[in-house]
N, CA, C and O of each residue as an XYZ file, in Angstrom:
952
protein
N     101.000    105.034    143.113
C     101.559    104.421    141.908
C     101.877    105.512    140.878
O     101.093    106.452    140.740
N     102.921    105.428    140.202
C     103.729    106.540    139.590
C     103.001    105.930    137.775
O     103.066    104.856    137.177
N     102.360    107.287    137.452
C     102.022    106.623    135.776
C     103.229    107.059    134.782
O     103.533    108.179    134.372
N     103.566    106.325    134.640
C     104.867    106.134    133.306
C     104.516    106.105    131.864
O     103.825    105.182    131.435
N     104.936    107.031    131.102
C     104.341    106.906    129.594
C     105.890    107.336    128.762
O     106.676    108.278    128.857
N     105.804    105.966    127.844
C     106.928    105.537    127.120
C     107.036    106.292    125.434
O     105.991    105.981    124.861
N     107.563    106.798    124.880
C     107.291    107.326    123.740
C     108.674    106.609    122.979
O     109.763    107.170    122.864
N     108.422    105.573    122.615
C     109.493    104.591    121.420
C     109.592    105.156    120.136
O     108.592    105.572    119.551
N     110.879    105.208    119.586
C     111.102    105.425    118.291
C     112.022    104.429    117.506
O     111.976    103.245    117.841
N     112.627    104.709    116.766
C     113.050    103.301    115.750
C     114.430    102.925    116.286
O     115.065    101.904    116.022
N     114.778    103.930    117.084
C     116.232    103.755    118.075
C     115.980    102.538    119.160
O     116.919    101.809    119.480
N     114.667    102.362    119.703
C     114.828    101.184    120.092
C     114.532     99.603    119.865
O     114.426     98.570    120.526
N     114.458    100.091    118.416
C     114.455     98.276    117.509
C     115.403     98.170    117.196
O     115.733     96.986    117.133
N     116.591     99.261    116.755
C     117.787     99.002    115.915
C     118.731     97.991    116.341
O     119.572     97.447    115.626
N     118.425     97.703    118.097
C     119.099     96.119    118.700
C     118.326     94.710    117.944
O     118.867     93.728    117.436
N     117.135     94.980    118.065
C     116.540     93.939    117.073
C     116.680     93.622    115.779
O     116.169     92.552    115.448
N     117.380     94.425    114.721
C     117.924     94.064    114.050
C     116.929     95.358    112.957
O     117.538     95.334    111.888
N     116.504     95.725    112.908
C     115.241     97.056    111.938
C     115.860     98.511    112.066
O     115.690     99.221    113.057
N     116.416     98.783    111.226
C     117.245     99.996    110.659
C     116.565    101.065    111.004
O     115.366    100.870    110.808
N     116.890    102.563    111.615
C     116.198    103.180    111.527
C     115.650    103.695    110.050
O     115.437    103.005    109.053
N     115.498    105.031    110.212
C     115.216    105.800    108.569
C     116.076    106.448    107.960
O     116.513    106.360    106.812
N     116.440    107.533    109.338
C     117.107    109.018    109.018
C     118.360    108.769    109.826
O     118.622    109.834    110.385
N     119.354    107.747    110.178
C     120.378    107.933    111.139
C     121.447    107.785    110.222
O     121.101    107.861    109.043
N     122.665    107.593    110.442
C     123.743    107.275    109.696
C     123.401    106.275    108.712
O     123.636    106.507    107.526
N     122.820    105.083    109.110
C     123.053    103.763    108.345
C     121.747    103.909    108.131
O     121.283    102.790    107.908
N     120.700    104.952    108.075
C     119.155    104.978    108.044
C     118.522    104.409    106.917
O     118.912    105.085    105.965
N     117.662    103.425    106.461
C     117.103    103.209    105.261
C     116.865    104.250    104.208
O     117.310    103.998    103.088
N     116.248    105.353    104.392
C     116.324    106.186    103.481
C     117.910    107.439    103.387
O     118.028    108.255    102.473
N     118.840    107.297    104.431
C     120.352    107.467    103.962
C     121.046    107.094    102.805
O     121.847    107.532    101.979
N     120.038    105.546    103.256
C     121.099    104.841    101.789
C     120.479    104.722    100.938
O     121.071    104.007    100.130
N     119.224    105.121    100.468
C     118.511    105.159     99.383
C     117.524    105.586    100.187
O     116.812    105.070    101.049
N     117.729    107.374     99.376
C     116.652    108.353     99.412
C     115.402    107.904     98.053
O     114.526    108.767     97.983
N     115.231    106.819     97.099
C     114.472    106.532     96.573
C     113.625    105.680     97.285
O     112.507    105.339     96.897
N     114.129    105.356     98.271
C     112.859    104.048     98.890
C     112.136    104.656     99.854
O     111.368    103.981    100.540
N     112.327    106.550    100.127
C     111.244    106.893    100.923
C     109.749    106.964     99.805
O     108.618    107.178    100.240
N     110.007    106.784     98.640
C     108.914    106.471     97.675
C     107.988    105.673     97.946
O     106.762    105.770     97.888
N     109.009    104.488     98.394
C     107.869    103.384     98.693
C     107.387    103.205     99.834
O     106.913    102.104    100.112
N     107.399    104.818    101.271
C     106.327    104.906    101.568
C     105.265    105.759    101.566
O     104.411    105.863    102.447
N     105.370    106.509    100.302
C     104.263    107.441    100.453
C     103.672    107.543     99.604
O     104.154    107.531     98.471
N     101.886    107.736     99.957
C     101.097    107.361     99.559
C     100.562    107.281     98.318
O      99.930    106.360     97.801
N     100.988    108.707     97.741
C     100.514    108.972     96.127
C     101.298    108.404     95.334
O     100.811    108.030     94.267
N     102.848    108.139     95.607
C     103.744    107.508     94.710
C     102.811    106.067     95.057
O     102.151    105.637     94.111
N     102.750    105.456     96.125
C     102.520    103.941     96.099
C     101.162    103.679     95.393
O     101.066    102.659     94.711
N     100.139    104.497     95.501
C      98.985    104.431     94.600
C      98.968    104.570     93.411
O      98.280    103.785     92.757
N      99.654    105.527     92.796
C     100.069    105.577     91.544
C     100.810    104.667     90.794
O     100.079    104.386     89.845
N     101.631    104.183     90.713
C     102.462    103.418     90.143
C     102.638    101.761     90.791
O     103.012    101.381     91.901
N     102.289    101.171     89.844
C     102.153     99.515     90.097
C     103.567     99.140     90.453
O     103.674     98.219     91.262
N     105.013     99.859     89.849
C     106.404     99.469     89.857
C     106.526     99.600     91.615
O     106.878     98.600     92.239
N     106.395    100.136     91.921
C     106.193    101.109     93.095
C     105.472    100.438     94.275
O     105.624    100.736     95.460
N     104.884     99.745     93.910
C     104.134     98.653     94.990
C     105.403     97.331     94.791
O     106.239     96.717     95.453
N     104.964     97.409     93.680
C     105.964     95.833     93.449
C     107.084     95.868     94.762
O     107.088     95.206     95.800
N     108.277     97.208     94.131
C     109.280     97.433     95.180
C     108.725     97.112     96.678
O     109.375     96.604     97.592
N     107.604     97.459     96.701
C     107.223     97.779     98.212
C     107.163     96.289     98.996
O     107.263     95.949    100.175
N     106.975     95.673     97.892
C     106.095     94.139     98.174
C     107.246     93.631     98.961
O     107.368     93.552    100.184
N     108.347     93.189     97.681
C     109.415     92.804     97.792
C     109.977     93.646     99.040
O     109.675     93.038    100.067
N     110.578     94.648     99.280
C     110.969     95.461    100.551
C     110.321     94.524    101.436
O     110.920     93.516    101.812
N     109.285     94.752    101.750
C     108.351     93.603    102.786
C     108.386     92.437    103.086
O     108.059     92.106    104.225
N     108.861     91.337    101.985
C     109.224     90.355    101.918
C     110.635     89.832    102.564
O     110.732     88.837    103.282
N     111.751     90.727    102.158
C     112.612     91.154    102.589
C     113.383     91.272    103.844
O     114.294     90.652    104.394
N     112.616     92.373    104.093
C     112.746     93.500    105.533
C     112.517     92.040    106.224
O     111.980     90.962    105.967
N     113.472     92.861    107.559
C     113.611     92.018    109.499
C     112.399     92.292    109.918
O     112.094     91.628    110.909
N     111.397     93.189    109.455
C     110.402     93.301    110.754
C     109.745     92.373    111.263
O     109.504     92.238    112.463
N     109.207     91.238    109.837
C     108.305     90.091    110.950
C     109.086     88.923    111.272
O     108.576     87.916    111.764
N     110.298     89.034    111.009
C     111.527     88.630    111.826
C     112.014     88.614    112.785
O     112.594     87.600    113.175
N     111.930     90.085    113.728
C     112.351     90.868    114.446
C     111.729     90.029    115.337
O     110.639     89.473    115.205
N     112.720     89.965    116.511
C     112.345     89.557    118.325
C     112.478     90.569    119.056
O     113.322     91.288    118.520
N     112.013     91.139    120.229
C     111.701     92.034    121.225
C     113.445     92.012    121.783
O     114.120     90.984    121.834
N     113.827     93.102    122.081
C     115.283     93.048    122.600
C     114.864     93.617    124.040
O     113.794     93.795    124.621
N     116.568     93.867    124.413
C     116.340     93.858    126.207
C     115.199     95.322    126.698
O     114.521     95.505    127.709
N     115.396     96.100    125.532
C     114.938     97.236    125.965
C     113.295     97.305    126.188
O     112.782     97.722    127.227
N     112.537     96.811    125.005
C     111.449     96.102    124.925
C     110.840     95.548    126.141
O     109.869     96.021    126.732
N     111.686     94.216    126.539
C     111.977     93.285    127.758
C     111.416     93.925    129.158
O     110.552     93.500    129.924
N     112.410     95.367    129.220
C     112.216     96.043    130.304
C     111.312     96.815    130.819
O     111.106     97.006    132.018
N     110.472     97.507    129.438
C     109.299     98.139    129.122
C     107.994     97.152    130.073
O     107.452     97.528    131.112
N     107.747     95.861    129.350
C     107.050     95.127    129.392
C     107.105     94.706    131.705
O     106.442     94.688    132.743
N     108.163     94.527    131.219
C     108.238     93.725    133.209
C     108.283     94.978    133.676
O     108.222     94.755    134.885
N     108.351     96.184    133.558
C     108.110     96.927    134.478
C     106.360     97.615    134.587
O     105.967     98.386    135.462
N     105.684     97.156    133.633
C     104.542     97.036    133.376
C     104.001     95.776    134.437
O     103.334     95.759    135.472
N     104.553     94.923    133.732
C     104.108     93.907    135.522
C     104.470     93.646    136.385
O     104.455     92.509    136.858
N     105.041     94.904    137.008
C     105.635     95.077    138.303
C     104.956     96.001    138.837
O     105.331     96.549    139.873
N     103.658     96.374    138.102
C     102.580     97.214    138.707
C     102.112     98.466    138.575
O     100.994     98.957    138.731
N     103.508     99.045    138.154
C     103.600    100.779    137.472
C     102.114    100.844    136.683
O     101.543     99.763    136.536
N     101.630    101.739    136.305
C     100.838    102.041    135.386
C     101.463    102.684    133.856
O     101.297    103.863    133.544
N     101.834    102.181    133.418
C     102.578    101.996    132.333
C     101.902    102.114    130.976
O     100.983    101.303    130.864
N     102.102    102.943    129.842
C     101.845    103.168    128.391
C     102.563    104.136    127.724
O     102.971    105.288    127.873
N     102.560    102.600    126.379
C     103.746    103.012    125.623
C     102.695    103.902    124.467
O     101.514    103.773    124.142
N     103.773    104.824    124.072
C     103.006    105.415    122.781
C     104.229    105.227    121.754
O     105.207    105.964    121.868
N     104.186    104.390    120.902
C     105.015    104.190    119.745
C     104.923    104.680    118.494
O     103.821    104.584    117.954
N     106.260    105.439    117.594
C     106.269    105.495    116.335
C     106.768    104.622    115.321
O     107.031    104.792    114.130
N     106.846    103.437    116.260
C     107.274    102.373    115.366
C     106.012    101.197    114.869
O     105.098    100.965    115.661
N     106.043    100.725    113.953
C     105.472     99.788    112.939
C     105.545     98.439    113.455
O     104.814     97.602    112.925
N     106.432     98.033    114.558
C     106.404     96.744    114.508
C     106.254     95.453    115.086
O     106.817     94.365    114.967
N     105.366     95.897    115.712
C     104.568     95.083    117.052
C     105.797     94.703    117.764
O     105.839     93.482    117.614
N     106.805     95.054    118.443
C     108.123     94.407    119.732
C     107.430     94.991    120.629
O     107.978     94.426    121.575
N     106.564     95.755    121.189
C     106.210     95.994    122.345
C     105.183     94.701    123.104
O     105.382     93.951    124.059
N     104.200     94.857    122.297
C     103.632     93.095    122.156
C     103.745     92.514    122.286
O     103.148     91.829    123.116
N     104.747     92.153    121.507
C     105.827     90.890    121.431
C     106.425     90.540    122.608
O     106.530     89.410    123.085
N     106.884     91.779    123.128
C     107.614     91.715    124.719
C     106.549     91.692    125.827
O     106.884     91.840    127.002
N     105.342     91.519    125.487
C     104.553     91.398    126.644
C     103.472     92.043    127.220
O     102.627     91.702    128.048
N     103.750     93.311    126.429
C     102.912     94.500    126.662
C     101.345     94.475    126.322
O     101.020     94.684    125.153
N     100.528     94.270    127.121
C      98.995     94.782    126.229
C      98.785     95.354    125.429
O      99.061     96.554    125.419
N      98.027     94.549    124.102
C      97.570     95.824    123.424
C      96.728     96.984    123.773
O      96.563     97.787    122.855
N      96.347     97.161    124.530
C      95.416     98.257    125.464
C      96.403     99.291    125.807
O      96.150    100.393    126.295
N      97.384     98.886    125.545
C      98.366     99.829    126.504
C      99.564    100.368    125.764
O     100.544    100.977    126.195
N      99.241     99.990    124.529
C     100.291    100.111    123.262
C      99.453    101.244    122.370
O      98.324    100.828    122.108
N      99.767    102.769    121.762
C      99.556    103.346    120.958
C     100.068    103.336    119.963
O     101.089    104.024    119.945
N      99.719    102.634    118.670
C     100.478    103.086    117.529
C     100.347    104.029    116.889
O      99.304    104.178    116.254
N     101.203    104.825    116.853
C     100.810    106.327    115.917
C     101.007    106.190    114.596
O     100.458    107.047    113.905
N     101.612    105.388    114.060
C     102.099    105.066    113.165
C     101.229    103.776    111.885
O     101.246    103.667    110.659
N     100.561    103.014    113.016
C     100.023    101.935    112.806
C     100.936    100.746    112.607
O     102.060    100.964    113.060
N     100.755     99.347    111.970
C     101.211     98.600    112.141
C     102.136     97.653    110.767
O     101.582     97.554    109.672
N     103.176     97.183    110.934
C     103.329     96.698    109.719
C     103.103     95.049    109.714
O     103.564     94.348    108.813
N     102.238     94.442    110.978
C     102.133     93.098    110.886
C     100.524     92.796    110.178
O      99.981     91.692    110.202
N      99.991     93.909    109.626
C      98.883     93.687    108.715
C      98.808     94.323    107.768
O      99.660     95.185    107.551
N      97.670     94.083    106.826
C      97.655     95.232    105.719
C      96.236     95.229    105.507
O      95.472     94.331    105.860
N      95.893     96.420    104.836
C      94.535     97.075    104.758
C      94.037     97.864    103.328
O      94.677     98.739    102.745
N      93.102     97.470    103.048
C      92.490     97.608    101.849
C      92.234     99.180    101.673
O      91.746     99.790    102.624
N      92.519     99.790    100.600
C      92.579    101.298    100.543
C      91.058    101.503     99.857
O      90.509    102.594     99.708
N      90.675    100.592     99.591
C      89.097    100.825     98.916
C      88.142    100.212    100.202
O      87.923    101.096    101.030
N      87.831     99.547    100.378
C      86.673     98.599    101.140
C      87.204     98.796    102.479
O      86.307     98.956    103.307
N      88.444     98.835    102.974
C      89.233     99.019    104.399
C      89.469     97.814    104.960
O      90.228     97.637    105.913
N      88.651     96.719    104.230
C      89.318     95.259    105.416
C      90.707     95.026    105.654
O      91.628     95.167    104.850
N      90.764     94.629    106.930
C      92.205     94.065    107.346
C      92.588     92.634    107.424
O      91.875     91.732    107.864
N      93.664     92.533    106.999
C      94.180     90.985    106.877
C      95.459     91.302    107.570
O      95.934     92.372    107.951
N      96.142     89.333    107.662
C      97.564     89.615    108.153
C      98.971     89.933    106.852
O      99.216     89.523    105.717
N      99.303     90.426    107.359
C     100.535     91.055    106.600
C     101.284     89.501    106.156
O     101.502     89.255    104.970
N     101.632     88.529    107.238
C     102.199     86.809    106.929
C     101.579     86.517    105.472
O     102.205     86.169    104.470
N     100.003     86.774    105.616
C      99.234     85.942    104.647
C      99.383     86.224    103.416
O      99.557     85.533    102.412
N      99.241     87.979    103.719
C     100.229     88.957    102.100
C     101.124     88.424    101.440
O     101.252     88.127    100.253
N     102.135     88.270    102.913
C     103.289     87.805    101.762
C     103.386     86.506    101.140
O     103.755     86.172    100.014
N     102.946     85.813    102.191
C     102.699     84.057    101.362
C     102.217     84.790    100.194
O     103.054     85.637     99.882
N     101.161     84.799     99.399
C     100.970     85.045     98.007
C     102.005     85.696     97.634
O     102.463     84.965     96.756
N     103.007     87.018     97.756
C     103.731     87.371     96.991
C     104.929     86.460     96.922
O     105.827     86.595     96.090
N     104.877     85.272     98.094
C     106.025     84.015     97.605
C     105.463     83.244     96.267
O     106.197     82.998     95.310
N     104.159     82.914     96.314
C     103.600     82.394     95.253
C     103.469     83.292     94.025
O     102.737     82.746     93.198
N     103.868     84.336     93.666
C     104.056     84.280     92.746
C     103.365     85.797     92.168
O     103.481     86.137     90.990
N     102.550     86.730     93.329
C     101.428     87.303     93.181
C     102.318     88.913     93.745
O     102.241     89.328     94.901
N     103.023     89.527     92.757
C     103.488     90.588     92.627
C     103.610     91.681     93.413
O     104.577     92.093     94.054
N     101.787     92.378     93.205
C     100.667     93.184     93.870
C      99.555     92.541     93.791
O      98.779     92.471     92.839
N      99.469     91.881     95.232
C      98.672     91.098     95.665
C      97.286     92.397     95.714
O      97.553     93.517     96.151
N      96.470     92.205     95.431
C      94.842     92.899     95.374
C      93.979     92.173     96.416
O      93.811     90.954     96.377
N      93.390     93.044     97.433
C      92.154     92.644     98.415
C      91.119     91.472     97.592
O      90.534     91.460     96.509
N      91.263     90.451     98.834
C      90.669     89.168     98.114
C      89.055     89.621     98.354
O      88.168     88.827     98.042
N      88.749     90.864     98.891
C      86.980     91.120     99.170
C      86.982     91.664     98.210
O      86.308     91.017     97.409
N      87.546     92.936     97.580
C      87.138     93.816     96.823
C      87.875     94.162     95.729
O      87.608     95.192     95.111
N      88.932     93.308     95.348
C      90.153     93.147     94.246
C      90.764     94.790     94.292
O      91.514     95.150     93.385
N      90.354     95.840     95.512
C      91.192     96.770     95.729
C      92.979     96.763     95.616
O      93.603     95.809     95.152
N      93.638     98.068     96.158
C      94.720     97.956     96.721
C      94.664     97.908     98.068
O      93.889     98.472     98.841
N      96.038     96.792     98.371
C      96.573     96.184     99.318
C      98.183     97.506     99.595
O      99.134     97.854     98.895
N      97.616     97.891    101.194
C      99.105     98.412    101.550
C      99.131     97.972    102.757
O      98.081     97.464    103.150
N     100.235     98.016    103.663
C     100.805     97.971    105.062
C     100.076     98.776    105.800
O      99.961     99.942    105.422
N      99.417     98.338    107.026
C      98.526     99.378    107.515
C      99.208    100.390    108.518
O      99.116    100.490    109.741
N      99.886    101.067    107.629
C     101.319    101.921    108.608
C     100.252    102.984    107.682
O      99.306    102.885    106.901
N     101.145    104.115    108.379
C     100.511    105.361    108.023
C     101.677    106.302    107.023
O     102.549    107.010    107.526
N     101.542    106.189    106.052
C     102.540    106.534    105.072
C     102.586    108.093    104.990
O     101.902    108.855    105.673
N     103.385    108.395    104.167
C     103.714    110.104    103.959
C     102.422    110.433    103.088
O     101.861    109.770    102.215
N     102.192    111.475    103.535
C     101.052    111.755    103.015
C      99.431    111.732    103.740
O      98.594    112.629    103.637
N      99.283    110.416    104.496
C      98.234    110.101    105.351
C      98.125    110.696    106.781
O      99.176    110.860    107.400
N      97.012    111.015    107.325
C      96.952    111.696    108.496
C      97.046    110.004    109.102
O      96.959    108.830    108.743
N      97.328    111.034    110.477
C      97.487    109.483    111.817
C      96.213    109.413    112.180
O      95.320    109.996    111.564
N      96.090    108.940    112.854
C      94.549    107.958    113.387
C      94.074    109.220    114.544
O      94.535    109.360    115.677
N      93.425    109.740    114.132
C      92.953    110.963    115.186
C      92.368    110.384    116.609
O      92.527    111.029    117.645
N      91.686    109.132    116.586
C      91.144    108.626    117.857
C      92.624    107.890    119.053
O      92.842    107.600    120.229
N      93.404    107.911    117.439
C      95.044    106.807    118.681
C      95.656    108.278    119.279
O      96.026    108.434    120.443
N      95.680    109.342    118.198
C      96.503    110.480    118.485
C      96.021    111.288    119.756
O      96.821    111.892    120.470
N      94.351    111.250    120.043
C      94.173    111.745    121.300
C      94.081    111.109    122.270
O      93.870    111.547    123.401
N      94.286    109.536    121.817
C      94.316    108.649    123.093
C      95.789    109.067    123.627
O      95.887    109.294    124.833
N      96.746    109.164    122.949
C      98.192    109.465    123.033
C      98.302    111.099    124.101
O      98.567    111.248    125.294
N      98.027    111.909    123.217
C      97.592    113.303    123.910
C      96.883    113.307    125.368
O      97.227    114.001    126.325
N      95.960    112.502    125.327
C      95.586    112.190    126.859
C      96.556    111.664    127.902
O      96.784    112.219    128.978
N      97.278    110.172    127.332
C      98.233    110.039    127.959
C      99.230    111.418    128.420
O      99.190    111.928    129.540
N      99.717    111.670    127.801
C     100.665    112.499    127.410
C     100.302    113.966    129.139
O     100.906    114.259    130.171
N      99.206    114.338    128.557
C      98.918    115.003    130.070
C      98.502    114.366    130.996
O      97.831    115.105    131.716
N      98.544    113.446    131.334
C      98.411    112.740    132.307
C      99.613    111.740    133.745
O      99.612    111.312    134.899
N     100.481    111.887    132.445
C     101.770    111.039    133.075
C     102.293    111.473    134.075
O     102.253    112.703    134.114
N     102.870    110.911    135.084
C     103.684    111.976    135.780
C     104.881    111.485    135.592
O     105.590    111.935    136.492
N     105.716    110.539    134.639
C     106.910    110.520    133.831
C     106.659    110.461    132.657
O     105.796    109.721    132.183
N     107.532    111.397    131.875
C     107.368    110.406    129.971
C     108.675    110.705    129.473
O     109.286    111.763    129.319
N     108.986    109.337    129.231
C     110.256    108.729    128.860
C     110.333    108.932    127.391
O     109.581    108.126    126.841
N     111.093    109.873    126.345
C     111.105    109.447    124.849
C     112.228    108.705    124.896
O     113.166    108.932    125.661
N     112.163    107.615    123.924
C     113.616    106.730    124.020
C     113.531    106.341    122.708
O     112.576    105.712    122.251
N     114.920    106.848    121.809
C     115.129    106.256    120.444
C     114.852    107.101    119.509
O     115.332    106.787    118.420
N     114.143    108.238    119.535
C     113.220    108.871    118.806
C     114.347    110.635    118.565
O     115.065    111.017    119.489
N     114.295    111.073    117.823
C     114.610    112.076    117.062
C     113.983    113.358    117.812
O     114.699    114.350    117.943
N     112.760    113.363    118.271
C     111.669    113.969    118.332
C     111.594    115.143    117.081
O     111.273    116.324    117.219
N     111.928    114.553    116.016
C     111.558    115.942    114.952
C     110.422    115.688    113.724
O     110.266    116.297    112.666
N     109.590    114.378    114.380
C     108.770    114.121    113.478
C     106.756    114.345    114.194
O     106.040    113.633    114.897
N     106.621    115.297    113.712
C     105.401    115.804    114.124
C     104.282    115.014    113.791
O     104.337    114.361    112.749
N     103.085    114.954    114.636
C     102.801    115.451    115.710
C     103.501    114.853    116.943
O     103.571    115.399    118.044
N     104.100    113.440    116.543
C     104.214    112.487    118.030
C     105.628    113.731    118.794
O     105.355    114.192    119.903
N     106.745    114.082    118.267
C     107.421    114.550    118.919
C     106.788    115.730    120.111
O     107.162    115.885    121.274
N     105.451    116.646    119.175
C     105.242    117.320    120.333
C     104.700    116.926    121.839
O     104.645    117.783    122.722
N     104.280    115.476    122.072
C     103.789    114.720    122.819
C     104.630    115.029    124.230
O     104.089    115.362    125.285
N     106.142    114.840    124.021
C     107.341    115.578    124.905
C     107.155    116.689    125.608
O     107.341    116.657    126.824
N     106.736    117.922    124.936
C     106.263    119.067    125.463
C     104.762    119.525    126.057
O     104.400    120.435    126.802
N     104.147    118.556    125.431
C     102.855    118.357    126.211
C     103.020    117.806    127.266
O     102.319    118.538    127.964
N     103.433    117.029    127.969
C     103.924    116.312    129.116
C     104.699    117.108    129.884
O     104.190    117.737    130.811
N     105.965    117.186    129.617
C     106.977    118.454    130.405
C     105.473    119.938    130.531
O     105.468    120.761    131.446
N     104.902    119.921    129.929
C     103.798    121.539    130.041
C     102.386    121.258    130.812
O     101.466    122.060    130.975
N     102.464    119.946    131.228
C     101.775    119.274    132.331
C     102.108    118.922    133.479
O     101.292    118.456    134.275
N     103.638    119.128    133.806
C     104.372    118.598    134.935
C     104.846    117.441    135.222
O     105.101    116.818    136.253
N     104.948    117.198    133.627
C     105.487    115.152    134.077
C     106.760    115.838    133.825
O     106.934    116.887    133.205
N     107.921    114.820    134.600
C     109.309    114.828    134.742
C     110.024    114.235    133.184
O     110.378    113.060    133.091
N     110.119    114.877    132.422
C     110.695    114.204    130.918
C     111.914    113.731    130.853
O     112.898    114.362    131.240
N     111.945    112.571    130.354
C     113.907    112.158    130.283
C     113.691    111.556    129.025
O     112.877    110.727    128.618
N     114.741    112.259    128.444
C     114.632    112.024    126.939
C     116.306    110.857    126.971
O     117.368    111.165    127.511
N     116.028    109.667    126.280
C     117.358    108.425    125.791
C     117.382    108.388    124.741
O     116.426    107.764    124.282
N     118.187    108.852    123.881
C     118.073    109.496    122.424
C     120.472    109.692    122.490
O     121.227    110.320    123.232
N     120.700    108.763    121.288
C     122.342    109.100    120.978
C     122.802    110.673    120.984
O     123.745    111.271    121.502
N     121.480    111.135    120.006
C     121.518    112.311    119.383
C     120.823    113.495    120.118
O     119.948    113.258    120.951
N     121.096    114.407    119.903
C     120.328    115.346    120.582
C     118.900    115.971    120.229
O     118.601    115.642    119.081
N     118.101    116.615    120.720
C     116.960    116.179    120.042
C     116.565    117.888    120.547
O     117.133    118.535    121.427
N     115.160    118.417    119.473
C     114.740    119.684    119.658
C     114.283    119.755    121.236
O     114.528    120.718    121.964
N     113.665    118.720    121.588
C     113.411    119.018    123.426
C     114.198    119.035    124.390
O     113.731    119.296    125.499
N     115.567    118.772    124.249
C     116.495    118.562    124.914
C     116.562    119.958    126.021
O     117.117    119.615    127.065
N     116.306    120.833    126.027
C     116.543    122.112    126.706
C     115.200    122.151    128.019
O     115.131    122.830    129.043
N     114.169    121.030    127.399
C     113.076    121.443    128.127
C     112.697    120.079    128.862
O     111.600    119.860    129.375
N     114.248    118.809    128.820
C     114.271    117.778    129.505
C     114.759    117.912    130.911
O     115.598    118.797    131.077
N     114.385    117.172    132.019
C     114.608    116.974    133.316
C     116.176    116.135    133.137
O     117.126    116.369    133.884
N     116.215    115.219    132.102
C     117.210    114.648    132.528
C     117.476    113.829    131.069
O     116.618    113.112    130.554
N     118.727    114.050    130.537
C     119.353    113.083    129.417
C     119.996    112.219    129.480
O     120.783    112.063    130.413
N     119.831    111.209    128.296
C     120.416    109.781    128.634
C     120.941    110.144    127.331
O     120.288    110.663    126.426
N     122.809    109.671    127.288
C     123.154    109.467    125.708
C     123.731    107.816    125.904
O     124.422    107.408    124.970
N     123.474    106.818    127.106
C     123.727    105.615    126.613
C     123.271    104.602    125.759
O     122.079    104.673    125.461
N     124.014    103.545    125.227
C     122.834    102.891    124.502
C     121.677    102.427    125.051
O     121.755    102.282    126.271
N     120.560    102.127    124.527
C     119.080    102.360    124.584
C     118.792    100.575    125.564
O     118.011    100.340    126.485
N     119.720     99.697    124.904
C     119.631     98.261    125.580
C     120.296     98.197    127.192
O     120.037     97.498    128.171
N     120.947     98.927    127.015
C     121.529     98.872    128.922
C     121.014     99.945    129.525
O     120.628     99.743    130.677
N     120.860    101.288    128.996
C     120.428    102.204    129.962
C     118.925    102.351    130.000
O     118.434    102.677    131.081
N     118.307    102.199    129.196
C     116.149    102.003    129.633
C     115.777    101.198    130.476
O     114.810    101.398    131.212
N     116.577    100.052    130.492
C     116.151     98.658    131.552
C     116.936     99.150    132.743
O     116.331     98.677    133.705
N     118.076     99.924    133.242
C     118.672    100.967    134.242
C     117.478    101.975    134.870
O     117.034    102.207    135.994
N     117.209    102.447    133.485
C     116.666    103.860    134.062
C     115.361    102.987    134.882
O     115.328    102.891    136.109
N     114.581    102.538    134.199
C     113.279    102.144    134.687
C     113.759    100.851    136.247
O     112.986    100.864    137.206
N     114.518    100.258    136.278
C     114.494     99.590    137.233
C     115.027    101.065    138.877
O     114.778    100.818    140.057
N     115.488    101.944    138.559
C     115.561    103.114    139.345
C     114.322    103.915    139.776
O     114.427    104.818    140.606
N     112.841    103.498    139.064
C     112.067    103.853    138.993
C     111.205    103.265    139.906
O     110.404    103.948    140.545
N     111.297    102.004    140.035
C     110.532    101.426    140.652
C     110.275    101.388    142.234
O     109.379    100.681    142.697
C-alpha cells in the first residue's frame, strides 16, 4: 500500500467559492488593510479591529462553503484504501466535510469553524459566535471568562501548533508520495514540508497554476485546474 500525503492550500477551495489571499483576486490584493484583521497584535489591540473581524466572519463563504470535486477525490481515494493524509493550510474544515477523518487531517493553520478564548483557552463553535454577533453582540467576549474571543486559526504573529507541526513533519518523511496542490509553497514552515519529503525519497508532484520555489526539486508538475486534474492525478494512482 502506497502512503500518500496531501499538502492543500487555498487553491483548492477557490472552486468552493473562498478566495485565496495573495493571488490575483486574493483577499488581501484587494485590501491590503484586511491582512490587519488577521494578526494578532492589531486584533488584540484595537476593539475597531475585532469588530471588522466579526463582521468579515459573518460575511465570509467559509461556513458556507461545500467540499468541491477536488476535496471529493481526496476523501474516496482515502476509502479506496491508500493510506492517505492530508496536511492542510487551510482554515476550513472541506476536507471533513468531504469525508476525510479527522485523524487524518492536519491543520497547520487551525480552524475557522471554532473560536477560542485568548485568556482561559476554551473552545466553542464559531456558528454559535456568530449567532450573538446577529443578535446584536459586536465583540462577542468568552461566556467562561468574559475574555477575548478569536477564530481558532493561527494568525500573523502566532506560532503553529508545534505538536500538529511535527505530526505533519513526521508525515512528511514518511510518505512515499506528497502531493502539494493549491499552495504557493512560500509560506513557511508548511511549504518546507515539500522538501522534507522529496529529501526523504517521496516522489513530489506539485498542482499549483503558478510556479512555486520547489518546482526544480519536483518529480512532476501539474499547471491544470486543481478540480479536474487532482481527482486525474490520484485516480492514476491507484
Amino acid at each position: 500500500m502506497t502512503m500518500v500525503a496531501i499538502l492543500s492550500g487555498a487553491g483548492i477551495s477557490t472552486d468552493s467559492g473562498i478566495p485565496d489571499y495573495r493571488g490575483p483576486n486574493g483577499v488581501w490584493t484587494r485590501d491590503p488593510e484586511a491582512e490587519k484583521l488577521a494578526t494578532y497584535e492589531h486584533y488584540m489591540a484595537d476593539p475597531e479591529i475585532r469588530r471588522r473581524a466579526w463582521r468579515m466572519r459573518l460575511d465570509g463563504p467559509v461556513l458556507r462553503a461545500e467540499p468541491n470535486a477536488a476535496h471529493k477525490a481526496v476523501a474516496a481515494f482515502d476509502r479506496s484504501g491508500h493510506a492517505v493524509r492530508v496536511i492542510t493550510q487551510n482554515v476550513d474544515g472541506l476536507h471533513q466535510a468531504a469525508g476525510m477523518p479527522d485523524r487524518k487531517v492536519f491543520e497547520l493553520h487551525g480552524s475557522a469553524r471554532s473560536v477560542v478564548c485568548t485568556a482561559c483557552h476554551a473552545r466553542s463553535s464559531m456558528a454559535d459566535a456568530l449567532e450573538r454577533v446577529k443578535a446584536g453582540e459586536d465583540d462577542p467576549k468568552c461566556l467562561a471568562c468574559g475574555g477575548i474571543l478569536k477564530s481558532a486559526t493561527v494568525m500573523f504573529g502566532q506560532r503553529l501548533d508545534p505538536v500538529v507541526l511535527g505530526e505533519a513533519m513526521a508525515v512528511a518523511k514518511a510518505t512515499e508520495v506528497f502531493i502539494a496542490v493549491g499552495t504557493s509553497l512560500q509560506v513557511q514552515p508548511a511549504a518546507s514540508l515539500a522538501g522534507i519529503a522529496a529529501e526523504h525519497g517521496a516522489r513530489l508532484i506539485i498542482v499549483n497554476a503558478e510556479p512555486t520555489p520547489y518546482d526544480p526539486i519536483a518529480d512532476e508538475l501539474v499547471r491544470e485546474p486543481i478540480g479536474t486534474a487532482l481527482p486525474a492525478l490520484l485516480d492514476s494512482l491507484r
